[in-house]
C-alpha positions in Angstrom: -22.8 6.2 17.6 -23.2 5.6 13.8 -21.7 3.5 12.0 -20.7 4.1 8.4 -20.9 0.9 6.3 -17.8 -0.5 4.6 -18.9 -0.1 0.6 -18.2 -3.3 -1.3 -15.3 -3.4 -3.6 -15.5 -2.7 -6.8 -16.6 -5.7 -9.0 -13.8 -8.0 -10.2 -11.2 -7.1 -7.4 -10.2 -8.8 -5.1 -10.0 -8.3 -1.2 -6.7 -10.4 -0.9 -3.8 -9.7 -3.2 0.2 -9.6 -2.6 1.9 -6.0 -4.9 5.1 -4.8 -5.1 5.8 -1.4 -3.8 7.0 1.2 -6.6 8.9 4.6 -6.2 11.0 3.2 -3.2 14.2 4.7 -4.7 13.2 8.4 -4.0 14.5 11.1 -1.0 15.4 8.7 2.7 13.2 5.6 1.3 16.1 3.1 0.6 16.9 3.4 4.1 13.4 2.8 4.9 12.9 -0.1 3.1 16.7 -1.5 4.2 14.8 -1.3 8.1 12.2 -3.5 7.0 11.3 -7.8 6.8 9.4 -10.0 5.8 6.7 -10.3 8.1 6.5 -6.3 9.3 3.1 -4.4 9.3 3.0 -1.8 6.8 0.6 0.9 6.9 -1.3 1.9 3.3 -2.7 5.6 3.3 -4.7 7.2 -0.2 -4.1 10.4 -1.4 -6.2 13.0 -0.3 -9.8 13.1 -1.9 -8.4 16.2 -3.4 -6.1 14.2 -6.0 -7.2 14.5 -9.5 -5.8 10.2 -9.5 -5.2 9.2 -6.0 -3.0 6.7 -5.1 -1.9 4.1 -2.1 1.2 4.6 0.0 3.0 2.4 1.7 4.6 3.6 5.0 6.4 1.6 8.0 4.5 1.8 11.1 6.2 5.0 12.6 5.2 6.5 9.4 8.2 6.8 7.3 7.2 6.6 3.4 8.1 3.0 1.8 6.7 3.9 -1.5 3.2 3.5 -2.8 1.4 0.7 -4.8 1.4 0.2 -8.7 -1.2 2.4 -10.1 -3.0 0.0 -11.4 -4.1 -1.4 -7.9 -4.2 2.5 -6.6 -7.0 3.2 -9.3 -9.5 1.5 -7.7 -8.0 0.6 -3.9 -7.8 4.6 -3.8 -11.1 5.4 -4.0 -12.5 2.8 -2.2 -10.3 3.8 0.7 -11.3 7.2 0.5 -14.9 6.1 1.1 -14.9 4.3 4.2 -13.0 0.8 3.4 -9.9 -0.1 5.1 -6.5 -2.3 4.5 -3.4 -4.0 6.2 -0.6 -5.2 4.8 2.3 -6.9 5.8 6.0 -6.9 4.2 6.4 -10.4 2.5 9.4 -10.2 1.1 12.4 -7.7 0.9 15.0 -7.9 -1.4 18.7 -6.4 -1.1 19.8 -3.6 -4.0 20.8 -6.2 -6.2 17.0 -6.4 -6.9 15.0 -4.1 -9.7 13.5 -1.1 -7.4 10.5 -2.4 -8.7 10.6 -5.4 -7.1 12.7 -5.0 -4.3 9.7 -5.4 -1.9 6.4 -7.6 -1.9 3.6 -7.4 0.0 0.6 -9.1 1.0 -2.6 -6.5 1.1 -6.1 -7.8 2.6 -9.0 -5.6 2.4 -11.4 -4.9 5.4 -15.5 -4.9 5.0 
């Protein structure tokens, strides 16, 4: 069996880092996000390779689209993703609708070698 080594991050990011999660207000998603808590494992998926600027999405466990990261963390956790590395991340906080989309929910992301 051969094993594909992990690539290192790049330079001056870091492999443990809490986000919000944008674009949660779109198509079944508020209900999504409504079936989650603090504490749940998330599931984060790039774009395909494909993507002129991939992106991070953040789905429950069964799959169901949360929303995806803030492109400035997708710019670079994207790629990396895409070429071997992996990530968890778990819900950390999630607010009601009284709450900015934006910032409705938190989470914490670690990075894998």
């Amino acid at each position: 069996m051969i094993r594909r080594r992990t690539p290192p991050l790049p330079a001056d990011h870091p492999d443990h880092f809490f986000a919000t999660v944008h674009g949660t207000v779109f198509g079944d998603r508020p209900e999504h996000v409504d079936s989650i808590s603090a504490g749940d494992r998330l599931v984060l998926r790039p774009d395909p390779p494909v993507t002129r600027d991939p992106g991070v999405w953040v789905h429950r466990m069964d799959g169901a689209i949360i929303g995806h990261l803030p492109r400035e963390i997708g710019a670079w956790l994207a790629p990396w993703m895409l070429s071997g590395g992996s990530a968890t991340a778990r819900a950390v906080r999630v607010s009601g609708a009284d709450v900015p989309s934006w910032r409705r929910v938190l989470i914490e992301v670690r990075c894998q070698y």
